[in-house]
C-alpha positions in Angstrom: -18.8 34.5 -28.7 -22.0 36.2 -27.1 -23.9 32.6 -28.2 -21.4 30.9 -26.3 -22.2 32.6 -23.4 -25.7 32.4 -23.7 -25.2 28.4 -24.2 -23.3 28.4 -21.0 -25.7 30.1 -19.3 -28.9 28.8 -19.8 -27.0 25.5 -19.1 -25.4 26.8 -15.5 -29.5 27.9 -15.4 -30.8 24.7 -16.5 -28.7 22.5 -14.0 -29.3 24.9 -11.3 -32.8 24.9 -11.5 -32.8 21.4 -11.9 -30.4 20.6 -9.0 -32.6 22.3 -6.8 -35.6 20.7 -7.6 -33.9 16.6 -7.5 -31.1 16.9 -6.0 -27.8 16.5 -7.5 -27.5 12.8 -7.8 -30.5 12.4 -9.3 -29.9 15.0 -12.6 -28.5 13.7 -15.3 -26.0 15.4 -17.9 -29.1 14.9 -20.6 -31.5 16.2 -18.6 -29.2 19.2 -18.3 -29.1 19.8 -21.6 -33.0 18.8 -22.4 -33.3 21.6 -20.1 -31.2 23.9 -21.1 -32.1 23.3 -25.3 -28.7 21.5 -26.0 -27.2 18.7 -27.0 -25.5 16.9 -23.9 -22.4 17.1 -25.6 -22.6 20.8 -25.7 -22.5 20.9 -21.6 -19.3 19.2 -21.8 -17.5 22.0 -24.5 -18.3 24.1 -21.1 -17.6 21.9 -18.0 -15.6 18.5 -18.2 -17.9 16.8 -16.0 -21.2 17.1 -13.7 -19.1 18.1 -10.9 -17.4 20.6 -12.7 -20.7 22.5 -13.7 -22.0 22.1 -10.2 -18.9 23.9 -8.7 -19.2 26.8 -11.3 -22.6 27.2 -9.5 -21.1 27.2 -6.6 -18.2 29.3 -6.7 -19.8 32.8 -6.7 -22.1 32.0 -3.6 -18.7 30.9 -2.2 -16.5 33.8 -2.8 -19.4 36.3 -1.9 -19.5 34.6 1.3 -15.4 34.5 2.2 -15.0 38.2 0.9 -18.5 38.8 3.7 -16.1 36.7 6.2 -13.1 38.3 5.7 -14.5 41.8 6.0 -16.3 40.9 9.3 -13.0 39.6 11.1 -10.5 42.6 9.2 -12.7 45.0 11.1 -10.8 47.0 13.8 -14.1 48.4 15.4 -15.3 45.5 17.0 -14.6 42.8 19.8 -14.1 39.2 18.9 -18.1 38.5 20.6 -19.2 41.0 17.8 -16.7 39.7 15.0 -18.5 36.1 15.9 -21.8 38.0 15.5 -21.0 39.3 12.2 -19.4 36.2 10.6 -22.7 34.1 12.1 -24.7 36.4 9.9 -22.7 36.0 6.9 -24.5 32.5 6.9 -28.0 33.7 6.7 -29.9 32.3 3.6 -32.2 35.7 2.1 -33.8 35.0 -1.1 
């Protein structure tokens, strides 16, 4: 099991790093798993397609940001002007 894992994420690595860098049209599933040091056919043991992988990479930024959203506006100590403040912020990119 761990090598599973470790497959999976050097591939969610690999297409992350090369999504950034070309944009997701351009990648390829091959050059994924070139990437990655798989075959192509491993990436789809993981994810049934392209997309698929893509919105595993997305799905943490995602929830991180509704659960930042949520707490923002659940708050009772604040005015809505504030609430819009906070959520606003929740949208900053820090690397």
């Amino acid at each position: 099991m761990p090598h599973d894992i470790q497959a999976r994420e050097r591939i969610l690595v690999a297409a992350n790093k090369l999504f950034l860098k070309k944009g997701y049209e351009q990648v390829t599933v091959r050059e994924i798993a070139k990437e990655a040091n798989c075959s192509h056919t491993s990436i789809y043991v993981y994810f049934e397609d392209k997309r698929k992988l893509l919105e595993a990479l997305a799905k943490e930024p995602l929830v991180s940001l509704q659960e930042s959203m949520a707490g923002a506006l659940a708050s009772t100590k604040y005015g809505a002007k504030e609430k819009l403040i906070r959520v606003s912020k929740c949208f900053s990119i820090s690397d």
